[in-house]
Structure formats: C-alpha cells, structure tokens
N, CA, C and O atoms as CSV, one atom per row, in Angstrom:
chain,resi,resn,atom,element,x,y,z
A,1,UNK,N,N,-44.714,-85.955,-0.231
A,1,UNK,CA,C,-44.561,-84.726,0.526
A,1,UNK,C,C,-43.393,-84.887,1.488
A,1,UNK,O,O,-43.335,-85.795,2.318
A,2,UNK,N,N,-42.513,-83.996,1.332
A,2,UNK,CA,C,-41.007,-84.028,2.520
A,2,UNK,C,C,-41.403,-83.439,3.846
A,2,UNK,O,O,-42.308,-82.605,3.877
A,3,UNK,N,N,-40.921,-83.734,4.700
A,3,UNK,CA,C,-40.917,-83.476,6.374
A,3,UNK,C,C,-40.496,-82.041,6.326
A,3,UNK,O,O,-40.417,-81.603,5.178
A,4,UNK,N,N,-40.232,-81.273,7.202
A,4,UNK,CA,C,-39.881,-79.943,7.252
A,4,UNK,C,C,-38.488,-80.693,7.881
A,4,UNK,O,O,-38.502,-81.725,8.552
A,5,UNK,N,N,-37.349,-79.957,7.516
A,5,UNK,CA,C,-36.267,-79.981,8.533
A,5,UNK,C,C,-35.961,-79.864,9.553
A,5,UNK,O,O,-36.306,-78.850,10.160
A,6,UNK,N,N,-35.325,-80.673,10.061
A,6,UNK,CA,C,-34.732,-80.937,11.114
A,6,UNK,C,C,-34.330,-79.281,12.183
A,6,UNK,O,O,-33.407,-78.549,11.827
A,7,UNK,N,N,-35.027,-79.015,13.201
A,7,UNK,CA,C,-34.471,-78.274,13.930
A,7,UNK,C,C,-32.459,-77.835,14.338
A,7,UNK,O,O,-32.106,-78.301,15.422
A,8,UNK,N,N,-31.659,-77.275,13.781
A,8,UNK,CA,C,-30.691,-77.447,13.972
A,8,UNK,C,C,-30.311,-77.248,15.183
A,8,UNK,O,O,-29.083,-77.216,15.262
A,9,UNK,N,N,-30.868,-77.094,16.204
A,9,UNK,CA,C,-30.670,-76.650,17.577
A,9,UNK,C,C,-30.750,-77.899,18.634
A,9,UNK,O,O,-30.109,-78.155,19.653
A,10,UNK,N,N,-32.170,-78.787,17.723
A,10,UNK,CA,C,-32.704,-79.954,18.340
A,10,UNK,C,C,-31.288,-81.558,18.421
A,10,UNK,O,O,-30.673,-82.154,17.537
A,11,UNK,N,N,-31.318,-81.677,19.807
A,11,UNK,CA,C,-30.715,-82.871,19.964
A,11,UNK,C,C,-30.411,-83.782,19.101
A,11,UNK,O,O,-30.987,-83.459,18.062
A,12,UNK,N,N,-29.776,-84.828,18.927
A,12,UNK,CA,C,-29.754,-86.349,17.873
A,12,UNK,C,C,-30.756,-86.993,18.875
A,12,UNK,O,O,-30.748,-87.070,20.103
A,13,UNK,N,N,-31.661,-87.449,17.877
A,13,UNK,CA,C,-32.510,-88.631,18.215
A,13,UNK,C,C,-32.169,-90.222,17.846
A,13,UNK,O,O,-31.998,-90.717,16.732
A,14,UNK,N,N,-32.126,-90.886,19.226
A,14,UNK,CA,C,-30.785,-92.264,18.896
A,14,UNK,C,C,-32.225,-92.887,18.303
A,14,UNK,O,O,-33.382,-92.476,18.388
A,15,UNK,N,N,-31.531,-94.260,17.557
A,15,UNK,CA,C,-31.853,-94.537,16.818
A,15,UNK,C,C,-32.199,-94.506,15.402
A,15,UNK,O,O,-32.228,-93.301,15.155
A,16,UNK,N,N,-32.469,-95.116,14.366
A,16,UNK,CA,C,-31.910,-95.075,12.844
A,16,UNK,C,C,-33.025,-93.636,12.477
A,16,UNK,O,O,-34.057,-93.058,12.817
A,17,UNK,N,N,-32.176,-93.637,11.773
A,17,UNK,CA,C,-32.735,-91.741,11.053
A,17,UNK,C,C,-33.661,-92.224,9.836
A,17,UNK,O,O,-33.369,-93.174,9.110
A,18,UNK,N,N,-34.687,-91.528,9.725
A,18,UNK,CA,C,-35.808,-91.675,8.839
A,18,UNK,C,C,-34.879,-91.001,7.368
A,18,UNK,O,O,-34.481,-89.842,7.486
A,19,UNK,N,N,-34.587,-91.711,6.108
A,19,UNK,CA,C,-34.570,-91.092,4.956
A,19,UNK,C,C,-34.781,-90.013,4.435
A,19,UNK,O,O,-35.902,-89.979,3.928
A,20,UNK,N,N,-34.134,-88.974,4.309
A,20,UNK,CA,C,-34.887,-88.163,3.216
A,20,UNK,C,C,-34.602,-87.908,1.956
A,20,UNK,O,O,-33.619,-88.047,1.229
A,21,UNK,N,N,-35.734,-87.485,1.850
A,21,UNK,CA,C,-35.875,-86.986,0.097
A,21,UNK,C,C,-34.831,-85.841,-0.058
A,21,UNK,O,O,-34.240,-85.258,0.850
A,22,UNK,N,N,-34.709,-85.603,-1.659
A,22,UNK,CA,C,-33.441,-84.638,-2.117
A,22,UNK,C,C,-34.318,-83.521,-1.367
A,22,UNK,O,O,-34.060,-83.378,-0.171
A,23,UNK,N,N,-35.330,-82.706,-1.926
A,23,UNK,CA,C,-35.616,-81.651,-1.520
A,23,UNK,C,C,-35.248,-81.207,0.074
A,23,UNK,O,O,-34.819,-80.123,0.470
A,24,UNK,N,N,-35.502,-82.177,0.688
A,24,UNK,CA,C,-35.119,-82.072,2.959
A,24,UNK,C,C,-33.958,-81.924,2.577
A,24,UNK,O,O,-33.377,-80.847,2.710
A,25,UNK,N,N,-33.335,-83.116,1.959
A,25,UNK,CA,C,-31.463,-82.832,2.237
A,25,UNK,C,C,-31.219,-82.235,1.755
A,25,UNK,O,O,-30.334,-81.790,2.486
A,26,UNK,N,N,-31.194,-81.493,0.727
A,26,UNK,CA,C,-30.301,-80.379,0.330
A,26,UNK,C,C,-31.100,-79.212,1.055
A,26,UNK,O,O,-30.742,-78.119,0.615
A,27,UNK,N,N,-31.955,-79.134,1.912
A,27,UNK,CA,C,-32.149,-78.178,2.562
A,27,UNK,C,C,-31.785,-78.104,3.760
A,27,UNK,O,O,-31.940,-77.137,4.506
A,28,UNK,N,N,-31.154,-79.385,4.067
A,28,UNK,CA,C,-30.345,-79.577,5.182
A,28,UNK,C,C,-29.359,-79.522,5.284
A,28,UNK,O,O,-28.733,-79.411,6.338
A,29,UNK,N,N,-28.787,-79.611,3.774
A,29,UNK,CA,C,-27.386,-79.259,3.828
A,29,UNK,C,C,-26.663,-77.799,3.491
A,29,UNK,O,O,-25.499,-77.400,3.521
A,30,UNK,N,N,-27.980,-77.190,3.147
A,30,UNK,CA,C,-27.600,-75.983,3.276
A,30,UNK,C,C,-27.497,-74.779,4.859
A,30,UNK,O,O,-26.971,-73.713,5.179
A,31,UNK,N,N,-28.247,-75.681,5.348
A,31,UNK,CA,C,-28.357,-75.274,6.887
A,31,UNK,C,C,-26.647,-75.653,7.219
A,31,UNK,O,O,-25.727,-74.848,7.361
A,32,UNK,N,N,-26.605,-76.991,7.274
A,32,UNK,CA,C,-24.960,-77.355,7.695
A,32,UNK,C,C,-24.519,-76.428,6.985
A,32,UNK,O,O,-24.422,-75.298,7.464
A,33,UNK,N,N,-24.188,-76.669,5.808
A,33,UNK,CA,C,-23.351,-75.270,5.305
A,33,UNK,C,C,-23.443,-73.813,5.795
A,33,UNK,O,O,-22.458,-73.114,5.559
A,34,UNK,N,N,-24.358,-73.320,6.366
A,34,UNK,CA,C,-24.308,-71.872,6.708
A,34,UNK,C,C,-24.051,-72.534,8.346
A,34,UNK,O,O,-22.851,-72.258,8.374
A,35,UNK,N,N,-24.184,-72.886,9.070
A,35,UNK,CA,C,-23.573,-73.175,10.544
A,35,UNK,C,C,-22.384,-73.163,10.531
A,35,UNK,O,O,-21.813,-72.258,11.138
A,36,UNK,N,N,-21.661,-74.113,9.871
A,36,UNK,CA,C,-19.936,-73.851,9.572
A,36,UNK,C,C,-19.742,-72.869,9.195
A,36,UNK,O,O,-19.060,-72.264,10.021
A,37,UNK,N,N,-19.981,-72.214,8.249
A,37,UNK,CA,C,-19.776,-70.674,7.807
A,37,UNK,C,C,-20.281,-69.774,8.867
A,37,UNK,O,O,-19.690,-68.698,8.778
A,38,UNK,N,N,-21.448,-69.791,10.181
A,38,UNK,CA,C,-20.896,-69.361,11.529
A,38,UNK,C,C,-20.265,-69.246,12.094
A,38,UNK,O,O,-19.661,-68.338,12.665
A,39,UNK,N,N,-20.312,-70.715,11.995
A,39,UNK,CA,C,-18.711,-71.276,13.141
A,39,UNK,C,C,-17.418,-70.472,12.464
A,39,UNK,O,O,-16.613,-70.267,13.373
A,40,UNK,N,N,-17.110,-70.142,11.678
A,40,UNK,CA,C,-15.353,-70.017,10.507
A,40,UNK,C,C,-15.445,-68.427,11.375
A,40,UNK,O,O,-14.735,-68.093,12.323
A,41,UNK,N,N,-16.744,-67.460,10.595
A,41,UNK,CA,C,-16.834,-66.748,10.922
A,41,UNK,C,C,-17.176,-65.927,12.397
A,41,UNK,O,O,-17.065,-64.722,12.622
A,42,UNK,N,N,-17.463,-66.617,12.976
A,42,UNK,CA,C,-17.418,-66.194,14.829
A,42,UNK,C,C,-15.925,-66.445,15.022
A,42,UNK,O,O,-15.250,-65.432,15.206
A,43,UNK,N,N,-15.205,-67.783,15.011
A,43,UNK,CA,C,-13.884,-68.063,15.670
A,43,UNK,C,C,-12.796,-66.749,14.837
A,43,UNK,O,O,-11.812,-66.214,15.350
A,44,UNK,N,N,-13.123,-66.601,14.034
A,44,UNK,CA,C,-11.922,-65.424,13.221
A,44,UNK,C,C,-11.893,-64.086,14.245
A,44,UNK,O,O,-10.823,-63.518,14.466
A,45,UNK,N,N,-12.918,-63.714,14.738
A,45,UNK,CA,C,-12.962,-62.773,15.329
A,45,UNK,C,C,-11.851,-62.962,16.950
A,45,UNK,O,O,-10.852,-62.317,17.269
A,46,UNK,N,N,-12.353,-63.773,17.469
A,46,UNK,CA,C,-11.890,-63.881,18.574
A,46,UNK,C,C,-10.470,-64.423,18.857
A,46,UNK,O,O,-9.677,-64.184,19.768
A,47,UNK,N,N,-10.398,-65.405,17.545
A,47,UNK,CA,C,-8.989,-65.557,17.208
A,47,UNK,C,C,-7.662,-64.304,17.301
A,47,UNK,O,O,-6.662,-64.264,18.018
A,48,UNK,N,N,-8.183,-63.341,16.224
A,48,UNK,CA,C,-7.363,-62.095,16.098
A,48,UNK,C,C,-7.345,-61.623,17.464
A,48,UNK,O,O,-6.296,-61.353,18.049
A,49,UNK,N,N,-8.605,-61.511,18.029
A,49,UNK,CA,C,-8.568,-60.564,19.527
A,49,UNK,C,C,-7.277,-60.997,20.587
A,49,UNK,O,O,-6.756,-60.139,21.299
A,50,UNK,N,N,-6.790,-62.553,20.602
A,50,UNK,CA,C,-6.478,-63.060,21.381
A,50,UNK,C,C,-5.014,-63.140,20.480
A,50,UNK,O,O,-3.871,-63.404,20.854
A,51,UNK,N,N,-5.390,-62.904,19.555
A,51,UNK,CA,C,-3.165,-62.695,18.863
A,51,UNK,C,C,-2.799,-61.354,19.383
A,51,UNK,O,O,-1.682,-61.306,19.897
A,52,UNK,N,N,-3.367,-60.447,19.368
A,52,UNK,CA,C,-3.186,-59.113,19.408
A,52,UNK,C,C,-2.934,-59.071,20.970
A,52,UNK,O,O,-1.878,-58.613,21.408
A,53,UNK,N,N,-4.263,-59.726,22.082
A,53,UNK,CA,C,-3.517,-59.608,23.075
A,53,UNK,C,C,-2.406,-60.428,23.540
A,53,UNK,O,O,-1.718,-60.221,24.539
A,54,UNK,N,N,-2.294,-61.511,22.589
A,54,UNK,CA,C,-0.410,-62.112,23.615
A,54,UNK,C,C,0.694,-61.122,22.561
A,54,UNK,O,O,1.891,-61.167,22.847
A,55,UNK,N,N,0.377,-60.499,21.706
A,55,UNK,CA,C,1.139,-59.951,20.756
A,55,UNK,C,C,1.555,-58.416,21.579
A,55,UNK,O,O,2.695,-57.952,21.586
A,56,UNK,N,N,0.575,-57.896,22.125
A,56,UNK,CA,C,0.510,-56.698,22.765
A,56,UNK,C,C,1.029,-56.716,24.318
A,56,UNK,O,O,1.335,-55.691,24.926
A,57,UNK,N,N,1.077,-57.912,24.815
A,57,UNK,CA,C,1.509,-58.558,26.105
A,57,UNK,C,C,0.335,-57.890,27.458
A,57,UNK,O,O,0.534,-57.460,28.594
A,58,UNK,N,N,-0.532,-58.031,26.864
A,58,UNK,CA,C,-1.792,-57.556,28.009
A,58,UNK,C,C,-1.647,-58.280,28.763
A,58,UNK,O,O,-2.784,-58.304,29.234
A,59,UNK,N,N,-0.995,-59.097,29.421
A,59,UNK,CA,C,-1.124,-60.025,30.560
A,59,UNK,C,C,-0.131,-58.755,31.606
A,59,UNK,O,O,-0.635,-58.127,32.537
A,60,UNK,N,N,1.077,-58.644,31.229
A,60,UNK,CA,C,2.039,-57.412,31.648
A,60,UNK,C,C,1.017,-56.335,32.334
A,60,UNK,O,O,0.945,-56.221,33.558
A,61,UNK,N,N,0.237,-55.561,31.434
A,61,UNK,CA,C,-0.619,-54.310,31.421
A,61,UNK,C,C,-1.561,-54.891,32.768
A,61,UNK,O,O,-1.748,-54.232,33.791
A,62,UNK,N,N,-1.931,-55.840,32.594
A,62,UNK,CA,C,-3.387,-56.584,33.862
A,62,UNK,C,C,-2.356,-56.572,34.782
A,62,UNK,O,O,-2.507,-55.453,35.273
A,63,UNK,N,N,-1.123,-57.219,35.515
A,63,UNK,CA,C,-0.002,-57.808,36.455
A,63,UNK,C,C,-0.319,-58.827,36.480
A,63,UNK,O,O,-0.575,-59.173,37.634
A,64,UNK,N,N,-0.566,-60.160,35.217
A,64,UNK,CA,C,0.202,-61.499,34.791
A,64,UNK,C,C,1.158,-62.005,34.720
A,64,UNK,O,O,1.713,-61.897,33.626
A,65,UNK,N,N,1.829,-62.763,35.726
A,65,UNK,CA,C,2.695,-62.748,35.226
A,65,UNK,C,C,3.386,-63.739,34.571
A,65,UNK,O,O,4.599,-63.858,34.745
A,66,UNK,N,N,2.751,-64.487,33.818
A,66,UNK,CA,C,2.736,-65.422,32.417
A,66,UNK,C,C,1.669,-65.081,31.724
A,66,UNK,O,O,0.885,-64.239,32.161
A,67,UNK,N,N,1.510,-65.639,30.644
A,67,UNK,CA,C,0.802,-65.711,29.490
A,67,UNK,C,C,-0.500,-66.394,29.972
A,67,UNK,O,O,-1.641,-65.933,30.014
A,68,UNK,N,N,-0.048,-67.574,30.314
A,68,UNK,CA,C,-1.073,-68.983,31.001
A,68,UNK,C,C,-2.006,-68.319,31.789
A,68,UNK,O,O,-3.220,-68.463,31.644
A,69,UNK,N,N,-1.278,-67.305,32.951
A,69,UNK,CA,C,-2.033,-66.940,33.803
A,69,UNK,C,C,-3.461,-66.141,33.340
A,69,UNK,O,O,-4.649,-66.440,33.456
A,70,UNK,N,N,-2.858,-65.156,32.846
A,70,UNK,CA,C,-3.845,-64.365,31.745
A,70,UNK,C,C,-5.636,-65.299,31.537
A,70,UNK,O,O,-6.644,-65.093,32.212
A,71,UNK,N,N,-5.479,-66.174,30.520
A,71,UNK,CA,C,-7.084,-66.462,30.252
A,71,UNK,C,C,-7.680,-67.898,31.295
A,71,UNK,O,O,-8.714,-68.557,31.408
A,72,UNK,N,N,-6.051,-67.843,32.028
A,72,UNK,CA,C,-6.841,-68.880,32.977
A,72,UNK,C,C,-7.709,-68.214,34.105
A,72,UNK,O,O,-8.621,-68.800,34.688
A,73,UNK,N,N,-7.285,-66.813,34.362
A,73,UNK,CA,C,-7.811,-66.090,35.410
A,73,UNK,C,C,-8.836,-65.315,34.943
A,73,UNK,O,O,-9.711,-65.181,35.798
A,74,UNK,N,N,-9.171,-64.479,33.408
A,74,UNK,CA,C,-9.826,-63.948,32.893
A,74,UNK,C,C,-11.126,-64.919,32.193
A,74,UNK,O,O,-12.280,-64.583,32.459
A,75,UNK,N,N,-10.922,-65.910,31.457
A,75,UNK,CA,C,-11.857,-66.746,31.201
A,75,UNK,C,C,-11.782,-67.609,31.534
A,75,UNK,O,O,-12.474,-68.242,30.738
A,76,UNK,N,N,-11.343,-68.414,32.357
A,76,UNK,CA,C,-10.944,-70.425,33.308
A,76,UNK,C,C,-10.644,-71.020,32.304
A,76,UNK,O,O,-11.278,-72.053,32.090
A,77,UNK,N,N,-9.633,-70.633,31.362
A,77,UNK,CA,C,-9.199,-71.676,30.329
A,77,UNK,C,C,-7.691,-71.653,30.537
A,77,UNK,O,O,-7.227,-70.569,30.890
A,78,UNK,N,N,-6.935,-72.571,30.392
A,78,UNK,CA,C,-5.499,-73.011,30.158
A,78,UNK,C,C,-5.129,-73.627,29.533
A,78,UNK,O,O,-4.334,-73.027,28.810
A,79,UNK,N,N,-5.222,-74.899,29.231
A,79,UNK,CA,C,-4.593,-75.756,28.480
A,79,UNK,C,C,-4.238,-75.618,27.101
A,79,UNK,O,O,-3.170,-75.967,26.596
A,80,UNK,N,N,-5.562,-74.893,26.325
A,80,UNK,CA,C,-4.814,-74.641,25.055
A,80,UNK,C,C,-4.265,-73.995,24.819
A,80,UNK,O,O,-3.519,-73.971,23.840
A,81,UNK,N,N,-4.478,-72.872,25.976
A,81,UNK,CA,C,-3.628,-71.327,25.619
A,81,UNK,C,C,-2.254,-71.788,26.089
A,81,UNK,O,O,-1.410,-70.944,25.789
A,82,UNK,N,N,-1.793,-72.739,26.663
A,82,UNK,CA,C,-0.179,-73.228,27.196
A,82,UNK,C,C,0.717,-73.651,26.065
A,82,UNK,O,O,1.833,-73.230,25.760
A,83,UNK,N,N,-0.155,-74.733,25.425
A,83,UNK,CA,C,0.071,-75.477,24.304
A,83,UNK,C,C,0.352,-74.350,23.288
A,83,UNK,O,O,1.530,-74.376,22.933
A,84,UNK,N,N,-0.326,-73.431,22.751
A,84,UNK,CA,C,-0.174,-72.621,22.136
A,84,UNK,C,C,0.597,-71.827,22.729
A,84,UNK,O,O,1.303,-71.425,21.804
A,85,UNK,N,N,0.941,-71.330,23.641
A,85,UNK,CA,C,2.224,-70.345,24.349
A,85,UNK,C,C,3.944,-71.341,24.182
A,85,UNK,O,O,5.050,-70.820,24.045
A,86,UNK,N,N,3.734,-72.350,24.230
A,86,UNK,CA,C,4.761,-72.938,23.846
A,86,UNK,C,C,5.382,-73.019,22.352
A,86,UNK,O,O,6.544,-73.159,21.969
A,87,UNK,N,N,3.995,-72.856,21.563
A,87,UNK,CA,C,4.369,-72.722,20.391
A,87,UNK,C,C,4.848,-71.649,19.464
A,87,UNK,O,O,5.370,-71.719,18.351
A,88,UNK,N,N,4.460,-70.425,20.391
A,88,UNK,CA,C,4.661,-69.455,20.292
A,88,UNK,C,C,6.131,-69.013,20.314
A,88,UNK,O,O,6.760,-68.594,19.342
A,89,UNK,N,N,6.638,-69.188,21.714
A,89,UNK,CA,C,7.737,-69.131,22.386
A,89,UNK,C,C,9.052,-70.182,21.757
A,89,UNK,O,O,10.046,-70.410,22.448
A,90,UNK,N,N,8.888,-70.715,20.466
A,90,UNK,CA,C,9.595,-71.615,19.913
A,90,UNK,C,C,10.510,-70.581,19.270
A,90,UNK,O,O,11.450,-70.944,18.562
C-alpha cells in the first residue's frame, strides 16, 4: 500500500526521504509538473505587464524620474529591474 503524497505546500523534512513506490512518484511528479506549469504560467502574465509598462514609459506618466525609480517605489524592488534597464538601454 503507497503513502498518500506529499503535501506540496509542506516544508522539506531533513533527513533521508522514505522511498517511494512508482504509483506516489509518478503522482508526485505530476504535482511537480503542474506547479511549474503555475509557475511558467503566473510569471507570463506579469512579465508582459511590466514590458508594456517600461515600453509605455509609465514611470514619466507617475513623475519617475528613471526607470529604477518606478518599481523601487511602487513595489521595493530594484536590482533586477536596473540590471534589466541596462539591458534594455543597450
């Protein structure tokens, strides 16, 4: 008889992982598989949102006056959006 799967929400429990049978793992790996296929599908969205606004120059429209400033002041992020503004600006 197989264990029920693993909570995907639930922490790693340290120490060595109990075996499973095909039936758990491939039911576990179908869980992984649809989480990444979350993940692909959530980031696409927000991705576009955030081309459109450095594309549209909404930082201008707010009174930004860089790019950087924009999601460092709107969401407390910078660093990648810099990195990526540089790359942009190439």
């Amino acid at each position: 008889m197989s264990s029920p799967p693993p909570d995907p929400g639930a922490p790693a429990v340290p120490g060595p992982a109990t075996p499973l049978d095909a039936i758990t793992a491939c039911e576990l790996t179908a869980q992984i598989r649809a989480s990444i296929a979350a993940v692909e599908r959530a980031g696409a969205l927000p991705a576009a949102r955030v081309r459109r606004a450095h594309q549209s120059h909404i930082r201008r429209a707010l009174g930004y006056a860089s790019w950087a400033g924009y999601p460092a002041a709107e969401f407390e992020i910078g660093v990648e959006v810099e990195v990526e503004e540089q790359r942009s600006s190439r």
